[in-house]
C-alpha positions as MATLAB code, in Angstrom:
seq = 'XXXXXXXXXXXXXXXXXXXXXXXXXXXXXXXXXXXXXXXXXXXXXXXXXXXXXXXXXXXXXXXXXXXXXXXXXXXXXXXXXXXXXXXXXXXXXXXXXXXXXXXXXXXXXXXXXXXXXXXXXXXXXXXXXXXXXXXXXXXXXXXXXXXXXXXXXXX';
ca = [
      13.618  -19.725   -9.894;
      11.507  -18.049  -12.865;
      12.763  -20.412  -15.519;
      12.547  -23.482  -13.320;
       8.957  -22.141  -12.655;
       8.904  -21.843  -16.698;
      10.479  -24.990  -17.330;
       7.240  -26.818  -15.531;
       4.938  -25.072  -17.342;
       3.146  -22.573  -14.597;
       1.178  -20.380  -16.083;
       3.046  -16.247  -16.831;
       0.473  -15.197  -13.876;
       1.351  -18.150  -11.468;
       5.436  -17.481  -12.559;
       5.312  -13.705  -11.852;
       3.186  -14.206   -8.923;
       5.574  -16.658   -7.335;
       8.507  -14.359   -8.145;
       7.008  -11.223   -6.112;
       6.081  -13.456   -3.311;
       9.428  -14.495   -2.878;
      11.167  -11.113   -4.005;
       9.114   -9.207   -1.282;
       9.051  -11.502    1.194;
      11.020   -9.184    3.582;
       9.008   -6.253    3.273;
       7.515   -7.037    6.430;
      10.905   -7.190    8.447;
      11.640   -3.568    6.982;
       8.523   -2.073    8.008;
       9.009   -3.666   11.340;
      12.509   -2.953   12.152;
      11.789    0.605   11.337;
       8.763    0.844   14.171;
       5.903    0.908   11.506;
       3.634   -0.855   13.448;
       0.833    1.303   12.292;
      -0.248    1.122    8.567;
      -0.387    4.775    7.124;
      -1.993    5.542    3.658;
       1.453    5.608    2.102;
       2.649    2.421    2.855;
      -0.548    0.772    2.418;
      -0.806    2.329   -0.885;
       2.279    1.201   -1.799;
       1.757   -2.504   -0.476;
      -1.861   -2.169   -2.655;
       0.332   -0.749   -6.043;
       3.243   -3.309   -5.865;
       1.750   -6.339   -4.272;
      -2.325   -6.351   -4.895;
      -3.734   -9.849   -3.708;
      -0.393  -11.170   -3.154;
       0.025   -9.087    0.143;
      -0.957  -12.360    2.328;
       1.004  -14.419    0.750;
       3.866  -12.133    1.276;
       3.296  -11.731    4.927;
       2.770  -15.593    5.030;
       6.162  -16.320    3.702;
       7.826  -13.875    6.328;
       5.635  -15.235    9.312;
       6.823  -18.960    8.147;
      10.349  -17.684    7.576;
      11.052  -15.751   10.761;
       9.483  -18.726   12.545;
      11.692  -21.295   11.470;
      14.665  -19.616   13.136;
      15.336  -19.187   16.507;
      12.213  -18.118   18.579;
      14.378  -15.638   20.744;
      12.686  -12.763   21.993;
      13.471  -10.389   19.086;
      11.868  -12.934   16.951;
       8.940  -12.926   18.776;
       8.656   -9.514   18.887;
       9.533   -9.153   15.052;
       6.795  -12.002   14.465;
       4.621   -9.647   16.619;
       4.798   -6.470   15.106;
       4.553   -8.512   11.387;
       1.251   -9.803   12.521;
       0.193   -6.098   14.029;
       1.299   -4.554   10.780;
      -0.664   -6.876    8.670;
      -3.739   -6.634   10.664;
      -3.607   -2.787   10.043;
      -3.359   -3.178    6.540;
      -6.405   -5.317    6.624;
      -8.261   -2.510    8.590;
      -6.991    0.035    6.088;
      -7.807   -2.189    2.954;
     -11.683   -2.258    4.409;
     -11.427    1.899    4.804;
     -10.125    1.612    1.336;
     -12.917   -0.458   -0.097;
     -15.562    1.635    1.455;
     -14.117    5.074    1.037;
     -15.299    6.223   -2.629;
     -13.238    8.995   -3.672;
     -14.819   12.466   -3.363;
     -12.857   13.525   -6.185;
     -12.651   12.564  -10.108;
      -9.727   13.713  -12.248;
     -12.463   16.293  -14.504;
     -13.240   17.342  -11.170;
      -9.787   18.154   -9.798;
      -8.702   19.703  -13.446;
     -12.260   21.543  -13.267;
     -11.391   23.024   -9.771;
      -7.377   23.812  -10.980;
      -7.993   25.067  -13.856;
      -5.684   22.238  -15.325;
      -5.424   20.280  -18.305;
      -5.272   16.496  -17.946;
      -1.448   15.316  -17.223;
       0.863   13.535  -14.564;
       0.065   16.178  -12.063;
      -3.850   15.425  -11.884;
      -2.706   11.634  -11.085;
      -0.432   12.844   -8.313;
      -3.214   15.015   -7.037;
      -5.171   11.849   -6.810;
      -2.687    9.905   -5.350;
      -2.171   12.778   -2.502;
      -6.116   13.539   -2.231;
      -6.232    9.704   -1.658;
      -3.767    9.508    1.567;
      -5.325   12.146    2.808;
      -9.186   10.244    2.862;
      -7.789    7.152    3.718;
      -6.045    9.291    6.542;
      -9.155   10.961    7.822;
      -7.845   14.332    7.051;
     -10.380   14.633    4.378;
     -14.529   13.464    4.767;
     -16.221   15.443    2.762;
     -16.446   16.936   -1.115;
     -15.787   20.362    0.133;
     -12.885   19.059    1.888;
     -11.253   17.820   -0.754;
     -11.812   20.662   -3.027;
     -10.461   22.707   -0.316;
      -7.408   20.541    0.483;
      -6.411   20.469   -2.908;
      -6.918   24.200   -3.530;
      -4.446   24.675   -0.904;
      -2.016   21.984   -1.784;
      -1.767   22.840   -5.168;
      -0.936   27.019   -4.592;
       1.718   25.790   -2.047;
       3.032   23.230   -4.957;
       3.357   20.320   -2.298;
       2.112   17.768   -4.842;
];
């Protein structure tokens, strides 16, 4: 597909983004077949890292997909909980866009005692499920959660 996509001349962005579209397509069906009908942080993190702005497209593909086959009642029900999951990771994308983080990584190396590295970027990461979880609201919070996280090693 990528070097017929070549071949014609689309763009490297239009190629790759075409490639990822089709390549995650089923993403959806996983997440539904294994009951995650509710968007957490982590998957909607990992949706946001891998798939960005193609995330629509992606769930468009699977929705047109699943719905040329056989509209049994497990497809339904799969087409369903697709459009439930995506719907959450709208609402979760909004959270995202209007949570600012309460924490920077001077901040968090500031608070550790730490030197910049790997770990303050998976303290971020983990500080950032947590917010977009509700578990954390406020700056004290945060400095708090990752006090705690960090002397148990968790991250």
């Amino acid at each position: 597909m990528k070097n017929l996509l070549i071949e014609k001349r689309f763009s490297n962005d239009t190629v790759d983004a075409i490639v990822n579209i089709i390549r995650y397509h089923m993403y959806p069906f996983h997440l539904a077949i294994s009951n995650f009908n509710s968007m957490n942080s982590k998957i909607y993190l990992r949706l946001k890292r891998d798939l960005d702005r193609l995330v629509p497209f992606v769930f468009l593909l699977f929705i047109a997909d699943i719905s040329a086959t056989n509209m049994d009642e497990e497809t339904k029900s799969m087409l369903s909980s697709s459009i439930e999951i995506y719907n959450n990771y709208l609402e979760m994308k909004n959270k995202d866009v209007e949570c600012k983080p309460l924490l920077d990584g001077k901040e968090i190396m500031r608070i550790l005692n730490l030197n910049e590295g790997p770990e303050i970027g998976r303290i971020i990461k983990k500080l950032r499920e947590a917010q977009l979880n509700g578990v954390v609201n406020t700056k004290q919070e945060a400095e708090n959660y990752i006090k705690q996280f960090y002397e148990n090693k968790t991250f």
